[in-house]
C-alpha positions, 0 to 999 in steps of 0.5 A: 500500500502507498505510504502517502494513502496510509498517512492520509487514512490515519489522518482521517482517522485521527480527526474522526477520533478526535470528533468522537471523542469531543462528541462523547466527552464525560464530565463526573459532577454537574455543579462546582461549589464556589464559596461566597464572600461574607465579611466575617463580622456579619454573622456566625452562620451565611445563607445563598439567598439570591442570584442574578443573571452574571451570577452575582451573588447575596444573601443575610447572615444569623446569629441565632433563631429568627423568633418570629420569621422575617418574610411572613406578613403573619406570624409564621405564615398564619397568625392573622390574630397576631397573638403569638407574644411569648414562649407558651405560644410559640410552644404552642404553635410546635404542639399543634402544628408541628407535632414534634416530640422535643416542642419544649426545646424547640420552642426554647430556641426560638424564644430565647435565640442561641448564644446570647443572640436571636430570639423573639424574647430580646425583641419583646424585652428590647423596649426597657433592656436596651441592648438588642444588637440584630441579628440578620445582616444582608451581605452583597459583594463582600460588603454588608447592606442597608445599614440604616435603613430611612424613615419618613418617622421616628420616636421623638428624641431617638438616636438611631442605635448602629448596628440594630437593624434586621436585615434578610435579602429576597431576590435580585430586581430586574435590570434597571434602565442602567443595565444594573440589577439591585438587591430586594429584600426586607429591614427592620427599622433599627431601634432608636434610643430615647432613654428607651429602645423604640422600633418603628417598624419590624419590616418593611421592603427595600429594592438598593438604597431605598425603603419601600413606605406602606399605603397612603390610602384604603378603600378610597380613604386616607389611612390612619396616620399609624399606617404611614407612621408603623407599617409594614411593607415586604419586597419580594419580586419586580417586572418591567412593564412595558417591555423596553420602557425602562419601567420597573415595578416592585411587588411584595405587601404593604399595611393598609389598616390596623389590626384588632387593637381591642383585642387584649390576646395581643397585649405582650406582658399587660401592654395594652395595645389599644392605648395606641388609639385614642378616641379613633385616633392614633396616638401622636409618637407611638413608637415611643411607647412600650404598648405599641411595639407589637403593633400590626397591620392588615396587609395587601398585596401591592406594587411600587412604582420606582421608574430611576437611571440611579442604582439608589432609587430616590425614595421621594419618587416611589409610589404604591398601589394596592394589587387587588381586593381580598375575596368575599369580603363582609361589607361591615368587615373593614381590614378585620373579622373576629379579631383576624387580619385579611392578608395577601400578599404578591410573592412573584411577577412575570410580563410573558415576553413572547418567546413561548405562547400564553394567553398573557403575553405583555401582560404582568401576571403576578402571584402570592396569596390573598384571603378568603373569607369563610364565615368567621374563618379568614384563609390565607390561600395560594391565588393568581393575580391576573390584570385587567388592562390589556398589553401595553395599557399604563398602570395607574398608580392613582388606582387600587385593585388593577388585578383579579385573584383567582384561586388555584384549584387543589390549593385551597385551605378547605377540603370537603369541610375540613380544614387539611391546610393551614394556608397555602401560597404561590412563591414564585411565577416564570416566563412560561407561566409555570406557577410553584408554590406551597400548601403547609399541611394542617397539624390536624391532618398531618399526612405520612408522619408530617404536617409538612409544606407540600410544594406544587406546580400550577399552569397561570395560562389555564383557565382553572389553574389546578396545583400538581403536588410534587410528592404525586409525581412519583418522583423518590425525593418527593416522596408521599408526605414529603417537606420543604420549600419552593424557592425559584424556578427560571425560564427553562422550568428548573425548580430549586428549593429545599426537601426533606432527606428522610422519611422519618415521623415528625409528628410525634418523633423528630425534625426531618433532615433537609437537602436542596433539591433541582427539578428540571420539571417537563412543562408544556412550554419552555422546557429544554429537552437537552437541559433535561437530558443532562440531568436524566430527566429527573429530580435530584438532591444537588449533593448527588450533582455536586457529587466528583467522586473525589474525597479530598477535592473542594466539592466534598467540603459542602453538603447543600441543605438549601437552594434559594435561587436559579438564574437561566445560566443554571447557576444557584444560590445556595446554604451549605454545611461546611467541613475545612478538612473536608468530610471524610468521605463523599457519602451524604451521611459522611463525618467532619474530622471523624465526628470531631470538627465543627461545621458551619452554615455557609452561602455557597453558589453553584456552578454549572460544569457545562455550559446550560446557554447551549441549545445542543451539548457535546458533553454528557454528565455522569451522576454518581449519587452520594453513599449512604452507608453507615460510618463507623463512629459516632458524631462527637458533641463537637462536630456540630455547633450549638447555634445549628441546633435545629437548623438542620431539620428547618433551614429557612424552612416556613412552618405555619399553623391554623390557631 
């Protein structure tokens, strides 16, 4: 044979080869572990709380128990009453509605906060000890946010204390007209000092620099000046409408009217908050005052109008509107029934763009929940807000309710005249008009050991949207019974959140183990069927995807426990545990230094080991699931730190109750 013609057809061989092997190359894991900046005076623990499209990542810190969740309008999630003041209630709100065996401890946590920080009992006591230091910190590029935080009103003779100011980051906005996405999230006012501590308010929403205030009008009428005074507001999502406008609006909650105040099961310790009323009339400073530091609010979902070319939005140029009317209101009712708050609140936002067909194209379609009104009873239950203007159409920031709730089927609180949930909620809405959400299993009705959050998907585009639980899929990590939260979903229909890691009881036994999970669940619209492929077409935990086999690499460092965001590049913000000395192997149950080391609760972004912007891929993924084999020794009273005590079995987990 001619030497030249063997060259050429091993030339060819090599190139076809070499083709193939590009076309069959393997990678061992699907997501890489990447540390996140915390300044490191922050707080003891960091959580991934949000990710934009660069892959930027922010999130908050703790020192110990939260007391009180700082993203529910009502006290974990239900409390309209607004009567869980002190350690018996929260004890109480354990027995009933979480049914665990160790309620006493549980509670204890959650009342007296865990080393000397956290805890609802130092913002009750705060008033007269006048030592309360925060909490929750906010963090974004290595620097720590919203420090002080504005208020149009503040306790007569009060000195802003530094460093006092409860900070909790929700999601990144979208792009303002500058290109730049700004951090959204939620701050208490801080405490000011008089002689005495004075909080004017626990929450209200922030969007970059500025403060979102609370309603100026209800119903057509001026609020009472306790509203614009104390009111809470929360931020959770934004749009741009319409497309190209430079026109951003922020979504989330906003007090319109006051609680109950006659009602005496809200007084903390005999402070009676009715004394902030005086013949109707709020009285004039009443932050001031140690009977209104509890002071509540009926709330509504809202948005706000905060058109800028600054990164620091000018807080004088944001207006607020209510979204939409809560259901089945008594006409004598007001913003209160037999001593209960209406509530609703908007949780997620989309204006569809066009690239996959809805019903709802150009419109602002947003969800959260709103109340229902059943007799005496006032259910908090998931719902879509869907607009009435056409495309295009200004929204009139002079005009309340734009919107239409609509209830979605199957997340109801009633079925067939039980009450077998606590309340429910959409958390979050994407560009296809896939709808996630969660239904918090009432204590009464606990189903396979747990009265659990149950997460659920939801179609906005249908004309009766009908949740799909997750744990019906027969998908192994969601399984029957199966806890957790749906926090994120993108474009490509790829759910993150948090999931229970074991099946074992709760009702009556132990808090489950949770893990952050990925669904890249298969919709009718915008799923890509190569991005699916890579991850087998199922669900996973993401300990198994950051899974590389190898115990003395980086990734063997993290175990997820939580995801909180996706972008749609694939990257996630996330809260893992940390071992320095890495685990001792890549099992899921694996020790740190044997059982010996500490571990810590760290803000962690994933990312991706392959590029997820490709519409076809020439690598495939190799998915080892991590062991769960038994190990040898047990974990030693140092392997765990005290403050994550309980964390464990309910990271950033919502937990919430009928009373």
């Amino acid at each position: 044979m001619n030497c030249s013609r063997i060259f050429k057809l091993s030339a060819v061989a090599t190139l076809v080869m070499a083709s193939y092997s590009a076309s069959a190359e393997t990678v061992n894991h699907l997501y890489d572990v990447v540390p996140v900046d915390v300044p490191d005076s922050l707080g003891l623990e960091s959580y991934g709380s949000a990710i934009d499209e660069t892959g930027n990542v922010a999130g908050d810190t703790r020192n110990g128990t939260d007391g009180l969740p700082f993203r529910d309008e009502a006290p974990f999630g239900l409390d309209n009453n607004f009567i869980y003041q002190d350690f018996d209630d929260i004890e109480s709100y354990c027995y009933r509605q979480l049914g665990y065996n160790s309620c006493e401890n549980w509670a204890t946590r959650q009342w007296e906060g865990i080393n000397n920080a956290g805890g609802l009992k130092r913002e009750r006591e705060a008033y007269y000890d006048k030592s309360y230091q925060a909490n929750a910190n906010g963090f974004f590029n290595s620097s720590q946010i919203m420090q002080k935080p504005t208020s149009d009103y503040t306790p007569s003779g009060g000195t802003f204390v530094a460093g006092s100011n409860n900070v909790v980051v929700n999601k990144f906005s979208v792009a303002n007209v500058e290109g730049e996405q700004l951090v959204m999230g939620t701050t208490s006012s801080g405490y000011y000092d008089f002689g005495y501590y004075g909080l004017v308010y626990r929450e209200r929403g922030f969007v970059g620099a500025t403060v979102l205030p609370p309603a100026t009008t209800f119903d057509g009428e001026d609020v009472s000046e306790i509203v614009t005074q104390m009111g809470r507001t929360m931020a959770f999502d934004s749009f741009e409408y319409p497309k190209d406008s430079g026109t951003v609006y922020i979504v989330g909650s906003a007090s319109v009217a006051p609680f109950d105040y006659s009602d005496s099961d809200k007084d903390y310790n005999g402070r009676d908050v009715g004394k902030c009323f005086n013949d109707g009339q709020s009285i004039a400073d009443p932050a001031a005052e140690d009977f209104c530091q509890n002071f509540a609010f009926s709330t509504k979902g809202f948005i706000w109008s905060v058109t800028t070319s600054e990164p620091a939005i000018d807080v004088d140029g944001v207006i607020g509107v209510a979204v939409a009317p809560w259901s089945n209101v008594s006409s004598n009712d007001g913003a209160t029934r037999d001593q209960k708050s209406y509530m609703s609140s908007v949780r997620g936002a989309v204006v569809p763009d066009g690239t996959t067909d809805t019903n709802y194209n150009d419109k602002p379609v947003l969800v959260g929940y709103n109340t229902l009104r059943d007799d005496n009873n006032l259910l908090m239950q998931a719902a879509i807000f869907y607009p009435n203007f056409e495309a295009g159409t200004a929204i009139d920031m002079n005009l309340e309710d734009q919107w239409t709730s609509t209830f979605i089927e199957g997340a109801e609180v009633e079925d067939d005249g039980d009450y077998i949930y606590a309340n429910t909620r959409a958390t979050g809405i994407n560009n296809n008009l896939l709808v996630i959400g969660e239904s918090k299993r009432s204590g009464f009705y606990p189903e396979n050991g747990a009265a659990a959050n149950r997460l659920f998907v939801a179609d906005a585009n249908s004309e009766n949207p009908t949740a799909r639980y997750l744990s019906d899929t027969g998908e192994s990590i969601f399984f029957k019974g199966a806890g957790g939260e749906a926090k994120a979903v993108n474009s490509y229909n790829e759910i993150v959140g948090t999931i229970d890691a074991e099946t074992a009881r709760e009702y009556n036994g132990k808090q489950r183990r949770h893990r952050g999970f990925i669904n890249p669940y298969d919709f009718e619209r915008g799923t890509s069927e190569a991005r699916r492929a890579l991850f087998k077409d199922r669900a996973w935990w993401l300990d198994d995807l950051t899974n590389d086999d190898n115990a003395d690499g980086n990734n063997n460092k993290y175990r997820i426990i939580a995801a909180s965001d996706i972008n749609d590049k694939g990257e996630i913000a996330a809260t893992a545990l940390y071992c320095a000395s890495g685990y001792d192997n890549t099992g899921h149950n694996a020790y740190c230094g044997g059982g010996s080391e500490t571990e810590s609760l760290v803000a962690v972004k994933l990312v991706p080991t392959v590029s997820l912007e490709q519409s076809t891929f020439t690598t495939d993924v190799e998915i080892t699931p991590r062991s769960v084999e038994q190990q040898a020794v047990e974990r030693q009273g140092g392997s765990m730190a005290p403050w994550m005590l309980g964390l464990l079995g309910l990271v950033g987990l919502r937990r919430r109750l009928n009373k």
